[in-house]
Chimera marker file (.cmm) of the C-alpha trace (Angstrom):
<marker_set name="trace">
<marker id="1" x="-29.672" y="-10.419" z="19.835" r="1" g="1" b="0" radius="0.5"/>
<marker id="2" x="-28.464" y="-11.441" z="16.081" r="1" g="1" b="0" radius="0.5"/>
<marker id="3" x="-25.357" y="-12.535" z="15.361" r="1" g="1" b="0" radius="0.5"/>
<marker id="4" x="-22.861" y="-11.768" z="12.384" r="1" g="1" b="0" radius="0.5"/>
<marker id="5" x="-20.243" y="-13.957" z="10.223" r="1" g="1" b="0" radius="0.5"/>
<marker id="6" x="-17.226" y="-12.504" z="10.270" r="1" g="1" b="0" radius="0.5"/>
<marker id="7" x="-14.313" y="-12.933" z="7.897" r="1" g="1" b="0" radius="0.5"/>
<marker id="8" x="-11.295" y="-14.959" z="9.321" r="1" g="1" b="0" radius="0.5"/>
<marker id="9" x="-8.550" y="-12.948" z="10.507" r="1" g="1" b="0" radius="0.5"/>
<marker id="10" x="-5.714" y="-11.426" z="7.901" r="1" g="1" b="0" radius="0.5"/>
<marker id="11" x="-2.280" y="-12.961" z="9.043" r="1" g="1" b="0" radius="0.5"/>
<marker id="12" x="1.069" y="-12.615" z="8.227" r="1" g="1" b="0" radius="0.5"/>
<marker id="13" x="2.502" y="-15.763" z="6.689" r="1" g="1" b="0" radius="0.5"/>
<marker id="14" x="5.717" y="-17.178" z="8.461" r="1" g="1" b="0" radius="0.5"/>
<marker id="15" x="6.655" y="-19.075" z="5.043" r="1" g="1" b="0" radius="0.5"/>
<marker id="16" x="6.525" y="-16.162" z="2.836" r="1" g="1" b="0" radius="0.5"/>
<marker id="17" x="9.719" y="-15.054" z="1.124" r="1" g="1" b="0" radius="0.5"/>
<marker id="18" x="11.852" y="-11.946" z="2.131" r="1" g="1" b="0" radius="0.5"/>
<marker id="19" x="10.772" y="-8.671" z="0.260" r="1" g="1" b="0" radius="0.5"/>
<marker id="20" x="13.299" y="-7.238" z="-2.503" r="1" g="1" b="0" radius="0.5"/>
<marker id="21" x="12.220" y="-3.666" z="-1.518" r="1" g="1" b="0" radius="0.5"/>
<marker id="22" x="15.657" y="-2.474" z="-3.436" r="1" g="1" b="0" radius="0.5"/>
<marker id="23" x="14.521" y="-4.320" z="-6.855" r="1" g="1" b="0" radius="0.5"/>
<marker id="24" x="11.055" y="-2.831" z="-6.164" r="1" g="1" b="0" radius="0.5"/>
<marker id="25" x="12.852" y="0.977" z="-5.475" r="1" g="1" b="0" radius="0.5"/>
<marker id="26" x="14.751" y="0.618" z="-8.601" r="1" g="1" b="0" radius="0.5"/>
<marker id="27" x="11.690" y="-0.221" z="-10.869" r="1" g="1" b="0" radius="0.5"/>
<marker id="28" x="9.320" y="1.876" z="-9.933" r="1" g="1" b="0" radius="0.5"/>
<marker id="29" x="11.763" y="5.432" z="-9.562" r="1" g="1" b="0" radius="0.5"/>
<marker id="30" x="11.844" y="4.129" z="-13.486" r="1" g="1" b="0" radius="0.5"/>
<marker id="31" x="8.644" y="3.843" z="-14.281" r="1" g="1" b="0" radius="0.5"/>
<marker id="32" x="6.388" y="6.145" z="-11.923" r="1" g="1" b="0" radius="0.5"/>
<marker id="33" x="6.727" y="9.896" z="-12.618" r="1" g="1" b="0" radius="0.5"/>
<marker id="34" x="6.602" y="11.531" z="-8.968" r="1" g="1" b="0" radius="0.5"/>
<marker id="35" x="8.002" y="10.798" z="-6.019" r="1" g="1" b="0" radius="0.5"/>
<marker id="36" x="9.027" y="7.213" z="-4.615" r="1" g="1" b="0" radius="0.5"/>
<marker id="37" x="9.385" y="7.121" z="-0.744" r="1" g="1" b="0" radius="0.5"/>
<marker id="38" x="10.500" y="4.263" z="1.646" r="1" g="1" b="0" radius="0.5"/>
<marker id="39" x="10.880" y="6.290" z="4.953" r="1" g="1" b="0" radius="0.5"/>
<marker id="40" x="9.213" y="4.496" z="7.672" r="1" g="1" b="0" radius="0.5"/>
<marker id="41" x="6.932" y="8.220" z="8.085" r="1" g="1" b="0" radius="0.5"/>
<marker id="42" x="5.844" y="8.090" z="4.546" r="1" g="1" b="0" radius="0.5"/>
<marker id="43" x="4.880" y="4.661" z="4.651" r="1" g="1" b="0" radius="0.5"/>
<marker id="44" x="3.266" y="5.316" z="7.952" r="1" g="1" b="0" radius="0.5"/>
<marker id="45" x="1.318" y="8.034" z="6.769" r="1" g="1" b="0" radius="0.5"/>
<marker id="46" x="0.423" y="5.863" z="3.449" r="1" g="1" b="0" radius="0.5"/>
<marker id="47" x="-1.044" y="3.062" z="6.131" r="1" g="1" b="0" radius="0.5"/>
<marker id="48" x="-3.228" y="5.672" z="8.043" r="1" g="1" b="0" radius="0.5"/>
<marker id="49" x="-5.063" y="6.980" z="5.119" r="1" g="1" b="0" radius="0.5"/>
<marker id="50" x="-5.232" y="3.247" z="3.157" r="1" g="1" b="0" radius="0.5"/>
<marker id="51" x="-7.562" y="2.327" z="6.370" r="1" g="1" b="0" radius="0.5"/>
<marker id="52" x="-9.772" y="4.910" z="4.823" r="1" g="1" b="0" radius="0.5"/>
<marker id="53" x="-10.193" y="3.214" z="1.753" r="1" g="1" b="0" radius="0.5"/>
<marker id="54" x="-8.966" y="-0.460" z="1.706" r="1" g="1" b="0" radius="0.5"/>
<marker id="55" x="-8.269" y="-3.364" z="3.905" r="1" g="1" b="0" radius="0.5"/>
<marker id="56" x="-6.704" y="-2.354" z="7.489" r="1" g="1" b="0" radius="0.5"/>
<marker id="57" x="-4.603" y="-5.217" z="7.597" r="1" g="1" b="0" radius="0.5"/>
<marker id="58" x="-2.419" y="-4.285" z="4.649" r="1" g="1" b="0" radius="0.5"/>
<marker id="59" x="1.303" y="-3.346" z="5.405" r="1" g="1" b="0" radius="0.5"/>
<marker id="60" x="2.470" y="-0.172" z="3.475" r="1" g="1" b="0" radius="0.5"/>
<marker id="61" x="5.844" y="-1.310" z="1.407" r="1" g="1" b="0" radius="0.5"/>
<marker id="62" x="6.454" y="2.603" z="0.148" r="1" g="1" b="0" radius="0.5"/>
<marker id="63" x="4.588" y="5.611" z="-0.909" r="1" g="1" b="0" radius="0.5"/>
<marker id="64" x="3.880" y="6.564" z="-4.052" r="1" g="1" b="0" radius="0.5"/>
<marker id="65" x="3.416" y="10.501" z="-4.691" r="1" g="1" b="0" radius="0.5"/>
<marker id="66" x="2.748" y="10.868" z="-8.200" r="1" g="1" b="0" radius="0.5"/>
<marker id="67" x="3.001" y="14.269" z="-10.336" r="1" g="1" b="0" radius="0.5"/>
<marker id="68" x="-0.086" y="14.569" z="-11.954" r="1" g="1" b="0" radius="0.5"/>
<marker id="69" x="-3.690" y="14.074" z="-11.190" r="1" g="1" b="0" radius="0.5"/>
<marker id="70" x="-4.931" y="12.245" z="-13.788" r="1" g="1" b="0" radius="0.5"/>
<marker id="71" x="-8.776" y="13.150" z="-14.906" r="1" g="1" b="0" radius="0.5"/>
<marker id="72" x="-11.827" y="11.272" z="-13.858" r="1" g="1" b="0" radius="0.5"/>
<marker id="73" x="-12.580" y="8.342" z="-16.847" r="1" g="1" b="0" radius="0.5"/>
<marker id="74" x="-15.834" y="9.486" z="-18.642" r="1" g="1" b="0" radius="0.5"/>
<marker id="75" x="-18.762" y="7.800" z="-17.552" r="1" g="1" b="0" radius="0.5"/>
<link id1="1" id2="2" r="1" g="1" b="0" radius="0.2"/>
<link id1="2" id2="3" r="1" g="1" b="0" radius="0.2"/>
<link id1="3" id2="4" r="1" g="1" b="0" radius="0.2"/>
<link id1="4" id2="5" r="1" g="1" b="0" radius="0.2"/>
<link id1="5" id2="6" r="1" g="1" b="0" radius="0.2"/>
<link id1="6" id2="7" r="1" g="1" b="0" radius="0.2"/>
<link id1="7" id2="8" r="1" g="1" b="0" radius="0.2"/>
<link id1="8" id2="9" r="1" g="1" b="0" radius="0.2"/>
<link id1="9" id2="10" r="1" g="1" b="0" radius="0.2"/>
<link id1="10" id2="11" r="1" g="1" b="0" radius="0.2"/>
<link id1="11" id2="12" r="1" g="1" b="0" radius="0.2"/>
<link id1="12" id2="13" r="1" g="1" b="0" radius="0.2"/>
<link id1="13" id2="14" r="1" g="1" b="0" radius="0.2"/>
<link id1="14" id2="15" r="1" g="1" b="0" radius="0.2"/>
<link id1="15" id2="16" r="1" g="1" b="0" radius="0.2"/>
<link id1="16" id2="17" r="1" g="1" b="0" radius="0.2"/>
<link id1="17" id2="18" r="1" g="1" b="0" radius="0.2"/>
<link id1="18" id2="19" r="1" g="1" b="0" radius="0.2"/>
<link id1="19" id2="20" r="1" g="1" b="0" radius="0.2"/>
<link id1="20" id2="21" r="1" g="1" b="0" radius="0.2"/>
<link id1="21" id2="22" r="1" g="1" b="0" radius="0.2"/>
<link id1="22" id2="23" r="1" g="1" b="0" radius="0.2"/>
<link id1="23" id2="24" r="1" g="1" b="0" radius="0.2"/>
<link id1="24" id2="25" r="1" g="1" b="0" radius="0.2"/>
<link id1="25" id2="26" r="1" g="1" b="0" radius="0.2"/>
<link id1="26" id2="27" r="1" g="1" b="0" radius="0.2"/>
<link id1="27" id2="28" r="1" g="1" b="0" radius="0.2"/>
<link id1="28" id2="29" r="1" g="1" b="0" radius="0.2"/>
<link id1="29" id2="30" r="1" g="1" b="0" radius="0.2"/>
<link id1="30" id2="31" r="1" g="1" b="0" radius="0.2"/>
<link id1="31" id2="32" r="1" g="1" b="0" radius="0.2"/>
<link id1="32" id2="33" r="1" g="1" b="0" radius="0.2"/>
<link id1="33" id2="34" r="1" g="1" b="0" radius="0.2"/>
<link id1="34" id2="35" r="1" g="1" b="0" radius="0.2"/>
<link id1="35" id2="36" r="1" g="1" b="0" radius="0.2"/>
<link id1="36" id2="37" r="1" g="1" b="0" radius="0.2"/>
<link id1="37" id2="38" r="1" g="1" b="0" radius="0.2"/>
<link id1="38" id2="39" r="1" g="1" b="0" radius="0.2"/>
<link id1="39" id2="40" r="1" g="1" b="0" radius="0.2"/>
<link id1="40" id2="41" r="1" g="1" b="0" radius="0.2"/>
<link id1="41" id2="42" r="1" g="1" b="0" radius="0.2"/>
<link id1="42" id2="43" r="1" g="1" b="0" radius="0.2"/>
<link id1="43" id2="44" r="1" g="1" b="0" radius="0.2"/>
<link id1="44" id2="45" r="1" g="1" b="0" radius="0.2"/>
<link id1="45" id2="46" r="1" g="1" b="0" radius="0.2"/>
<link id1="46" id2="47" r="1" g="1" b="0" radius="0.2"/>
<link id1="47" id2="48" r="1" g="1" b="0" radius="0.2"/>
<link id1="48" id2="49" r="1" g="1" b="0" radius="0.2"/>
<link id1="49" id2="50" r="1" g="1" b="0" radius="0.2"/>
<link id1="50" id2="51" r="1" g="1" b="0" radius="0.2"/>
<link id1="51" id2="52" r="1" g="1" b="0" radius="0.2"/>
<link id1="52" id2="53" r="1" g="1" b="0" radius="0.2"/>
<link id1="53" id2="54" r="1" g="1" b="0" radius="0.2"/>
<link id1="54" id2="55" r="1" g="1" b="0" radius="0.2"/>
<link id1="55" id2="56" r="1" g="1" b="0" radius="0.2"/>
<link id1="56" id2="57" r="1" g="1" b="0" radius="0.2"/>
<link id1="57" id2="58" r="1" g="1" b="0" radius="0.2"/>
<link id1="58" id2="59" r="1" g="1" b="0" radius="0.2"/>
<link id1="59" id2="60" r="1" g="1" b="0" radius="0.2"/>
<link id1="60" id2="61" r="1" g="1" b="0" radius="0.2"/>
<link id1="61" id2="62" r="1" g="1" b="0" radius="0.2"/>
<link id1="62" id2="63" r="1" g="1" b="0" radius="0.2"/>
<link id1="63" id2="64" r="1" g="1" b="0" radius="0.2"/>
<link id1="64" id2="65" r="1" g="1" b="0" radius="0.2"/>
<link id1="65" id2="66" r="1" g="1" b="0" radius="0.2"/>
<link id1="66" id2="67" r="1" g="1" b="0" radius="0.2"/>
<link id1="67" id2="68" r="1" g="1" b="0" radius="0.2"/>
<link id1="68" id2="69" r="1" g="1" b="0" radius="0.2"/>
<link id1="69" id2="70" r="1" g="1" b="0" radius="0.2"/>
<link id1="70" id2="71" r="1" g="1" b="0" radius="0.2"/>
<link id1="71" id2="72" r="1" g="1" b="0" radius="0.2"/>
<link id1="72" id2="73" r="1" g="1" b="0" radius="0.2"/>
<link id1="73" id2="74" r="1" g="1" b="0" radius="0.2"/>
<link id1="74" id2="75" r="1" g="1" b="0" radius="0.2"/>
</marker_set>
């Protein structure tokens, strides 16, 4: 049997400050062109599919839904 190293745990930190989500709303329905969403199913859905391609432990704040598509960069 072999055994593995794994990373410390991912934990929410009790002395972190409170979240301006409405500062956050406001800038980015300024700057991103597409869709802004806070709902608790966007976000939801946003956290399913970010286990697919980033950390688990990550807490979805909003969901971003932009207009375009942009092009690959060339390689």
């Amino acid at each position: 049997m072999t055994t593995s190293d794994l990373p410390a745990p991912v934990v929410r930190r009790t002395d972190a400050p409170p979240q301006d989500t409405a500062a956050l709303e406001h800038a980015l329905r300024e700057r991103v062109d597409g869709e802004v969403r806070f709902d608790a199913g966007s976000r939801a859905a946003q956290e399913a599919f970010g286990r697919f391609v980033g950390p688990a432990q990550r807490q979805a704040l909003c969901a971003l839904m932009p207009d375009f598509v942009a092009e690959p960069a060339p390689e």
